[in-house]
C-alpha positions in Angstrom: 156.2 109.4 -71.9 157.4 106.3 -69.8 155.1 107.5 -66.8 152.1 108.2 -69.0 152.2 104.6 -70.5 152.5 103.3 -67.3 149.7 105.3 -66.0 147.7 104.1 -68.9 148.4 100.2 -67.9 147.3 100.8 -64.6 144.2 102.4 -65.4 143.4 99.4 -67.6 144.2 97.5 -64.7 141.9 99.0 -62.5 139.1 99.1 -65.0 139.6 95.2 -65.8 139.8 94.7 -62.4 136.6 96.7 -61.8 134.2 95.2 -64.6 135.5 91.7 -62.9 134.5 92.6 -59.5 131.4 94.1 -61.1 130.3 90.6 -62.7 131.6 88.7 -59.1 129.3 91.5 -56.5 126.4 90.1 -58.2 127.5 86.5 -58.4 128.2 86.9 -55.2 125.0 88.5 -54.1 122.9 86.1 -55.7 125.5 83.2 -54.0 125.1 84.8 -50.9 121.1 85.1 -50.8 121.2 81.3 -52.6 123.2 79.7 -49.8 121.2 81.2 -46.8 118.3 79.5 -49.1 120.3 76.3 -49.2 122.0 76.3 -45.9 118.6 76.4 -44.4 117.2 73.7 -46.4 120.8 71.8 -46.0 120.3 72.1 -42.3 116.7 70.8 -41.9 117.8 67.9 -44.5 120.4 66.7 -42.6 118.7 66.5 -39.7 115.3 64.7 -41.2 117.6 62.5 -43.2 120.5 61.3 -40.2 124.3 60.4 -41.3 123.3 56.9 -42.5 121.0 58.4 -45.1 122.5 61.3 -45.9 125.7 59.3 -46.5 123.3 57.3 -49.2 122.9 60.4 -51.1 126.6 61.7 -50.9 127.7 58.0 -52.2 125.0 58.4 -55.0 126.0 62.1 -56.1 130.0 60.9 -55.9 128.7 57.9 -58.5 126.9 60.1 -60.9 130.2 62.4 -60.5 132.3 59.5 -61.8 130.1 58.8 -64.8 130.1 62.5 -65.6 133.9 63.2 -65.0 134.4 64.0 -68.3 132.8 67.2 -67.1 131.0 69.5 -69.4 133.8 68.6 -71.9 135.4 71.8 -70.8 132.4 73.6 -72.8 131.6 75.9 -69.9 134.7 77.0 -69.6 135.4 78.0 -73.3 132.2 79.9 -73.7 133.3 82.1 -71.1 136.3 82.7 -72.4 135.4 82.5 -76.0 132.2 84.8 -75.3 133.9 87.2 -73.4 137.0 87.6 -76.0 134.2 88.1 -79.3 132.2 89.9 -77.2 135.1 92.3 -77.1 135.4 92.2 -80.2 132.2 92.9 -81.5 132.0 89.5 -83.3 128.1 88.5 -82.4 128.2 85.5 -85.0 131.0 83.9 -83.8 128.9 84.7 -79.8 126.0 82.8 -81.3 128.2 79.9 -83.3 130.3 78.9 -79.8 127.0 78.6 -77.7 125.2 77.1 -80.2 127.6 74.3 -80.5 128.6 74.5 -77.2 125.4 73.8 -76.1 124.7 70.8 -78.4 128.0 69.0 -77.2 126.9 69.5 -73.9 123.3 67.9 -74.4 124.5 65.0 -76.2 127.5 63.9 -73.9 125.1 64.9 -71.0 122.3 62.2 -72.6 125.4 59.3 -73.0 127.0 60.0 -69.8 123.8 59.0 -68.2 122.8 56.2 -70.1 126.3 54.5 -68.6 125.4 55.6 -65.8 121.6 53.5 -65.7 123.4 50.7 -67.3 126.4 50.2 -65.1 123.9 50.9 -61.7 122.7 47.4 -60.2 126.8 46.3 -60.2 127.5 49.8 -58.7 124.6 49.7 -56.3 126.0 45.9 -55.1 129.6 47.5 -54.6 129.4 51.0 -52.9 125.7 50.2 -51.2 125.6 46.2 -51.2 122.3 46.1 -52.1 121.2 45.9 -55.7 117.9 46.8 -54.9 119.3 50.5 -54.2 120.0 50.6 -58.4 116.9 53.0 -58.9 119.1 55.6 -56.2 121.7 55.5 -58.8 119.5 55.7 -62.0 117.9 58.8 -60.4 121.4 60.3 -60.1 122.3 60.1 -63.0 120.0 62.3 -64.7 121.6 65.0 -62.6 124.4 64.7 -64.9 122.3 66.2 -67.8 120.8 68.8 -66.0 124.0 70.3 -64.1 126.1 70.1 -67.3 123.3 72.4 -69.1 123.0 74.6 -66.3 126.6 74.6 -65.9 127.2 75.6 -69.9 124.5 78.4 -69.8 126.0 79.6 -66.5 129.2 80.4 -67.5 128.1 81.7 -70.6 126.1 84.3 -68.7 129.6 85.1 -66.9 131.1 85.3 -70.8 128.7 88.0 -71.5 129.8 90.1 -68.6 125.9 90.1 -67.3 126.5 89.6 -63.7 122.6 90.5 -62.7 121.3 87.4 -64.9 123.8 85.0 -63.7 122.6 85.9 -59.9 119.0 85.6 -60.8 119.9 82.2 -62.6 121.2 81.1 -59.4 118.8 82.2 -57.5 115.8 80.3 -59.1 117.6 77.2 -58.9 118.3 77.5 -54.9 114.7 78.6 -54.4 113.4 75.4 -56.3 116.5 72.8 -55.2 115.6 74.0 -51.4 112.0 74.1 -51.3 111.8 70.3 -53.1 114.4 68.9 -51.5 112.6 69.7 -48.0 109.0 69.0 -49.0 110.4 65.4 -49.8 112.8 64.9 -47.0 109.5 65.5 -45.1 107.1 63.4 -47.0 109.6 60.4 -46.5 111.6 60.0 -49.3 114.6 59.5 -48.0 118.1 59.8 -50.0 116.1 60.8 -52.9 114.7 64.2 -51.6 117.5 66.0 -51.8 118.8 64.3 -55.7 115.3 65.0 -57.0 116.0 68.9 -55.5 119.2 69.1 -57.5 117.4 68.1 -60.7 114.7 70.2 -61.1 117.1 73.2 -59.3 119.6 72.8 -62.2 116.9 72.3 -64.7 115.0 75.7 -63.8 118.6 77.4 -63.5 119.1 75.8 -67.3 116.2 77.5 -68.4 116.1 80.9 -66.7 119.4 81.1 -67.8 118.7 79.9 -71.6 115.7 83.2 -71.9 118.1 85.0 -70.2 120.8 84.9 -73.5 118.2 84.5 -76.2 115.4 86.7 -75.1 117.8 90.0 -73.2 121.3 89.4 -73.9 120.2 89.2 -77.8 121.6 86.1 -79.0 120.9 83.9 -82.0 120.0 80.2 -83.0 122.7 78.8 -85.1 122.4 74.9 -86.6 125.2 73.2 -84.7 128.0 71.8 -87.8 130.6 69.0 -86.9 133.4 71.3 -88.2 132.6 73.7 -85.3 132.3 71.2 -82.7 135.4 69.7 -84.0 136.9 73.2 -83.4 135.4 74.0 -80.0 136.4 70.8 -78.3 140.0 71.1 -79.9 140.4 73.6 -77.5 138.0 72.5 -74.8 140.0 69.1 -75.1 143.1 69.4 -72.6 140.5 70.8 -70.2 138.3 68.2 -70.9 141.3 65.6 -69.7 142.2 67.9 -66.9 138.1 67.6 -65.9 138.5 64.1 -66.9 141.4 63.1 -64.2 140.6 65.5 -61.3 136.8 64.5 -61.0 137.2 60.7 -62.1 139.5 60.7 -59.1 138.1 63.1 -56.2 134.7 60.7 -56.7 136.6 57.5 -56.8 137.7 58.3 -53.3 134.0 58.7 -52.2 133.0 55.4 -53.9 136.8 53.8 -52.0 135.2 55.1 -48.9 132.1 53.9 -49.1 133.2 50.2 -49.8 135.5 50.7 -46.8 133.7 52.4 -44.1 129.7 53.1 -43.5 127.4 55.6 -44.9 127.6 57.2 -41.7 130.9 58.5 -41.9 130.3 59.4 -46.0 127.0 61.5 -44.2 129.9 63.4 -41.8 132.1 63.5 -45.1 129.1 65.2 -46.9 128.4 67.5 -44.2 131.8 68.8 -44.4 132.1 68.8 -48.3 128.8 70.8 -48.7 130.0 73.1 -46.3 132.8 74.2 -48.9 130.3 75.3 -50.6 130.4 78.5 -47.9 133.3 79.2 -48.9 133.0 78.6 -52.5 130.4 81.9 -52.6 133.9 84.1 -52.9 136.3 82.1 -54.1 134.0 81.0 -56.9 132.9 83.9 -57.5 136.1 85.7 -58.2 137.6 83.1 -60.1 134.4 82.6 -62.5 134.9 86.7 -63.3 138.6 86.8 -63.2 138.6 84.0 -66.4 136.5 86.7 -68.4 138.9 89.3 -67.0 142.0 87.6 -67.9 140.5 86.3 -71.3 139.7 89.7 -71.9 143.6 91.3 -70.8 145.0 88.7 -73.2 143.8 89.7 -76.1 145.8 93.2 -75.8 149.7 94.1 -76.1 150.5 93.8 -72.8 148.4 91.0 -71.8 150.8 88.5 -69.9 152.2 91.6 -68.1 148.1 92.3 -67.0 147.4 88.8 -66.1 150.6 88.9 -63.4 149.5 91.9 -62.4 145.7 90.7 -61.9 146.5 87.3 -60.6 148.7 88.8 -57.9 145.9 91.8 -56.8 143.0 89.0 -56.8 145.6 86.8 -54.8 146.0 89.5 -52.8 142.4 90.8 -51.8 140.7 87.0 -51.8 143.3 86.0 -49.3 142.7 89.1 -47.0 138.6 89.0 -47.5 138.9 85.4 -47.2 141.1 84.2 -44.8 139.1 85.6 -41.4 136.2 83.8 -42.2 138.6 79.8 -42.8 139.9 80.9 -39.6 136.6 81.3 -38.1 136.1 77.9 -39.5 139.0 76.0 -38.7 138.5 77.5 -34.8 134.8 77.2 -34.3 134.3 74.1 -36.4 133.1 72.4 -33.7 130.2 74.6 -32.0 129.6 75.5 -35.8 128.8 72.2 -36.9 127.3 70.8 -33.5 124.8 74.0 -33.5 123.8 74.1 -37.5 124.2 69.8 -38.2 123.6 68.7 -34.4 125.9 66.7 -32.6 125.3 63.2 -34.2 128.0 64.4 -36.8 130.7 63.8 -34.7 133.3 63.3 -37.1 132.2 67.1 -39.4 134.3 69.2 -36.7 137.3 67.9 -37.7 137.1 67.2 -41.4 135.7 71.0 -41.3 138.6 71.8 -39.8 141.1 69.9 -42.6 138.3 72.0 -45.0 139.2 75.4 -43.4 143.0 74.7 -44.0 143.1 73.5 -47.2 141.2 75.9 -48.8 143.3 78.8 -47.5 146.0 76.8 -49.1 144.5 76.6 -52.4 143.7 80.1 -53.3 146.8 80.5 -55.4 146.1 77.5 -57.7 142.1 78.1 -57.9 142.8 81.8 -59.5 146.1 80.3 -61.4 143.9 78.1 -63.0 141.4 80.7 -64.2 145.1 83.0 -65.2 146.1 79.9 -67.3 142.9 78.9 -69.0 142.5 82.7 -70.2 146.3 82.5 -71.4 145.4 80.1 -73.6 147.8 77.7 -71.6 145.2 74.5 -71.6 147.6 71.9 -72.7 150.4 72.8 -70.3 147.9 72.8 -67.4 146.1 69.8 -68.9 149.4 67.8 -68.6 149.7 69.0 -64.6 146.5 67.7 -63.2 146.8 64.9 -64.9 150.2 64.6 -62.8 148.1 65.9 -59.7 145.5 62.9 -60.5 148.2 60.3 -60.7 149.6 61.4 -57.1 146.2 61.2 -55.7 145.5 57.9 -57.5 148.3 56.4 -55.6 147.6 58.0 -52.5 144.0 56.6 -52.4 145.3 52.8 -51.4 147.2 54.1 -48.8 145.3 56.7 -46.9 141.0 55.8 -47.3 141.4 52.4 -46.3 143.6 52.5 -43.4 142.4 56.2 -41.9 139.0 56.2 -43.6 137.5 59.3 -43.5 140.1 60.9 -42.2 142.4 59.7 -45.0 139.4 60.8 -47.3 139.7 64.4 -46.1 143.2 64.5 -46.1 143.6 63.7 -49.5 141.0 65.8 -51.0 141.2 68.9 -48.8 144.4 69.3 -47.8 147.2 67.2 -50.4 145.0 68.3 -53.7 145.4 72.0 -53.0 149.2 71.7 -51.8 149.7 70.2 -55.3 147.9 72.7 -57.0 150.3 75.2 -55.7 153.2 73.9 -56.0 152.6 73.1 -59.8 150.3 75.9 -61.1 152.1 79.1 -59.2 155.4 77.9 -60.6 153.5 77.8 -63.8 152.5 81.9 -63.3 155.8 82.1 -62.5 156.8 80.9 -65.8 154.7 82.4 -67.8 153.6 85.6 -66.5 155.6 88.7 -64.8 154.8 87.8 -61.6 155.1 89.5 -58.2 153.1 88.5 -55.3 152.8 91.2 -52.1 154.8 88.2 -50.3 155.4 90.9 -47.1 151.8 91.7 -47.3 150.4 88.4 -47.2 152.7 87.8 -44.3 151.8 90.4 -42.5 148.3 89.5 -43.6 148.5 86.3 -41.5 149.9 87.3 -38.3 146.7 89.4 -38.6 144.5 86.2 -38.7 147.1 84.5 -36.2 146.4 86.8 -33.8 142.4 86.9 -34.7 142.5 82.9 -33.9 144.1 83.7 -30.7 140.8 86.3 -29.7 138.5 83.6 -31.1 140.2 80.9 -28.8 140.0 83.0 -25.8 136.4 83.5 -27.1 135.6 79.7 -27.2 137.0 79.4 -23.6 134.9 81.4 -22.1 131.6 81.0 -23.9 131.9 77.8 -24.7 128.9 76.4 -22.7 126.7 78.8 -25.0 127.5 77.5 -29.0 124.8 79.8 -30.4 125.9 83.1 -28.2 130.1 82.3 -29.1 128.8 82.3 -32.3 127.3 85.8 -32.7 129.7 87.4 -30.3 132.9 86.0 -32.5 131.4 87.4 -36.1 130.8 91.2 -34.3 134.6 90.5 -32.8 136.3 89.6 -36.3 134.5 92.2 -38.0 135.5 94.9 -35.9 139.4 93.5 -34.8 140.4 91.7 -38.2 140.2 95.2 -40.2 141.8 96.9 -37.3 144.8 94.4 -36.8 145.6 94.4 -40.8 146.1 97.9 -40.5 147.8 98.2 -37.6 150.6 95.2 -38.8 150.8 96.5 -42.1 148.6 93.5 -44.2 147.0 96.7 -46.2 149.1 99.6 -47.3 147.6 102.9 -48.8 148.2 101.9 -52.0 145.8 98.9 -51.5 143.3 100.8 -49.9 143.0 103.5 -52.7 142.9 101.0 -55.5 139.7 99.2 -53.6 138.2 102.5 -52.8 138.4 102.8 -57.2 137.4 99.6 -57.9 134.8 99.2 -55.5 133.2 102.5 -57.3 130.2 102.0 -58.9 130.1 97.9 -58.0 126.8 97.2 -56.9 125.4 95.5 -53.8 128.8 94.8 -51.9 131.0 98.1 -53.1 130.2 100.1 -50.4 130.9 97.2 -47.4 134.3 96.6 -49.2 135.1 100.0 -49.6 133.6 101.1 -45.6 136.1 97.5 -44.5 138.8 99.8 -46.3 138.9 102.9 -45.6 138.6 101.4 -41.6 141.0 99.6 -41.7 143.3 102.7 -42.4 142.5 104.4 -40.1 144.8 102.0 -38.0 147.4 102.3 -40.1 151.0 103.2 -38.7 
């Protein structure tokens, strides 16, 4: 009897596991097709605009960020979660209530947040550019804080509904629109502004694909917005609000530090290497966006903190193994990278890519923690943490951007923000949850990528007159020696293996390259 409950937990394990990796394939496919659309556009951008001007955008994006820190009040966050759970349930009014509402929050905060914005700009625009003249950059910005928090609410409501298709197409329209504007007015000459006007009517298209997409297919219904819902929704959306609040407030008041302190050059070489995050982003972000409906979805049963352990540490797991190969790739061929895609006038974006590559690695455990905690229903307790995170780097900011500049920048917010994270949030799991990471696996797991860095190295050595040829040669060399080498050292076990060749079954669009990764990588095994 023992063994057949146990069986029955697994198997809800693997299908939980499945429908999340079901929702993140085509997030990640329509990531994946979005930032070869955007990386293009990035690229050609970049090198129209030059690090002086593209540091002008960067500054202004990081000034609209601090006006909007309060986020989308947490709103997108608790209409996955809250969508996903009723969903479940079968509870379609209370689906239509929570985006209703949700939505209204978000477009009136989105409407003040902006007016600060205009009306604070000419003092900004003498501070972080010294020129008041530059205000209109700032005014501009700021209606980019309207548009992403719509887009962002709808988003992740999509992501609620368990629709992965919609949420890729959503993404897709506003990479097709954000690239091909931003480009037709970096070349018409207009400067910083080309790339901010991209984002706005990007994220506005996104907002409305995404809007027919949950009133027109996915069968929801208008609902007059009441105070005594709103009241509700942002009593829970609060403590993420404040943990919003206090991480963003902070990461952008670093940018604007930076810019008073050093030249829009070095915040262009800053920008180059933040965007580039973005890369990385198409998996991490992915996963974690599903994983919330996942572990919203797992709590709700019996045995739900026992399932979130047991998903947290699998998603730990597999990101780390899918994803460390390609940070190592960055962290090693940051330079001919960044030389070859930005040209060489970034001089400073090898390095911070490098600080990038680390600290992202790093910060896998606390990005998927906080997705664990959020569907735990642990908001407050993870509120009260970044707001302890947010202090740290508060007091950090006097002592590293103004002495080290950039450097200091980076180091702060791409390496000692995801150390923190860590060390808070797992202990947190631990806490809560029953949790048991493969700690000999991951181990092994890195020698794996140790070793891959070395091959790369020797790589870089002796191609490195050709940039564009290392290039090529290194992703054919890690494709075919990374797999090989985690078998062979014992990062994947046959239990690993068989649970992706179940879970990849039936997952559209990157099932079968996950699954063909697997089952070659066993045939090293000792």
């Amino acid at each position: 009897m023992e063994k057949l409950y146990k069986d029955d937990v697994q198997e809800d394990i693997y299908e939980t596991g499945s429908r999340a990796a079901k929702v993140a394939s085509f997030i990640l496919f329509g990531k994946l097709v979005s930032f070869f659309l955007m990386a293009a556009a990035f690229i050609i951008i970049v090198r129209i605009l030059g690090p002086s001007v593209y540091g002008v955008y960067t500054l202004a994006i990081a000034v609209a960020g601090f006006f909007g820190s309060v986020g989308n009040f947490g709103i997108g966050t608790s209409l996955n979660k809250f969508i996903a759970e009723y969903k479940h349930k079968k509870d379609y009014d209370n689906v239509n209530l929570h985006i209703a509402n949700g939505l209204f929050i978000l477009f009136i905060a989105g409407i003040v947040l902006a007016a600060v914005t205009v009306l604070f700009s000419s003092y900004l625009a003498m501070l972080v550019f010294h020129n008041a003249a530059d205000s209109f950059i700032i005014d501009i910005a700021a209606i980019s804080i309207l548009t992403t928090m719509m887009y962002g609410g709808t988003s992740s409501a999509l992501v609620g509904y368990g629709n992965g298709k919609h949420v890729s197409v959503s993404i897709l329209s506003m990479a097709i629109v954000q690239a091909s504007v931003g480009i037709g007015l970096a070349l018409a000459g207009f400067g910083a502004l080309a790339p901010l006007i991209g984002l706005i009517l990007g994220s506005t298209t996104a907002f409305i694909v995404a809007l027919a997409y949950m009133y027109v297919i996915e069968g929801a219904r208008p609902r007059m917005p009441t105070f005594g819902f709103m009241k509700k929704l942002l009593k829970f959306s609060m403590p993420i609000t404040v943990s919003n609040f206090f991480s963003t407030v902070v990461n952008n008041l670093a940018l604007i530090v930076l810019g008073i302190f050093t030249t829009t050059a070095i915040l262009g070489n800053f920008g180059v290497a933040s965007r580039l995050g973005s890369l990385i982003d198409i998996i991490t972000g992915s996963i974690s966006l599903s994983l919330l409906t996942a572990f919203s979805s797992s709590f709700t049963g019996a045995q739900g903190s026992k399932n979130i352990g047991r998903i947290y540490s699998n998603s730990v797991y597999f990101s780390f193994i899918l994803v460390a190969p390609l940070l190592v790739a960055v962290v090693v061929l940051a330079q001919p990278f960044s030389f070859t895609a930005f040209s060489s006038v970034y001089s400073f974006a090898p390095m911070y890519i490098r600080i990038l590559g680390i600290g992202t690695v790093i910060g896998l455990f606390s990005a998927y923690a906080g997705a664990a905690l959020v569907g735990a229903n642990k908001v407050k307790t993870m509120m009260k943490y970044n707001i302890l995170i947010s202090a740290i780097q508060l007091a950090l900011i006097p002592l590293l951007i103004p002495t080290f500049k950039g450097f200091g920048a980076v180091l702060l917010l791409f390496l000692i923000t995801p150390i923190l994270g860590d060390i808070f949030f797992v202990r947190l799991m631990v806490r809560y949850f029953e949790l048991k990471l493969k700690v000999k696996k991951l181990l092994l797991a890195v020698a794996a990528n140790a070793i891959a860095a070395g091959m790369l190295y020797v790589l870089l050595i002796f191609l490195g007159w050709n940039y564009e040829l290392l290039i090529v040669v290194a992703f054919f060399a890690m494709l075919i020696a990374y797999p090989a080498l985690l078998g062979l050292l014992g990062g994947i076990g046959r239990e690993e293996v068989d649970m992706v060749e179940k879970m990849s079954t039936g997952i559209p669009v990157i099932g079968f390259f996950i699954k063909a990764l697997a089952i070659y990588s066993s045939k090293f095994m000792r």
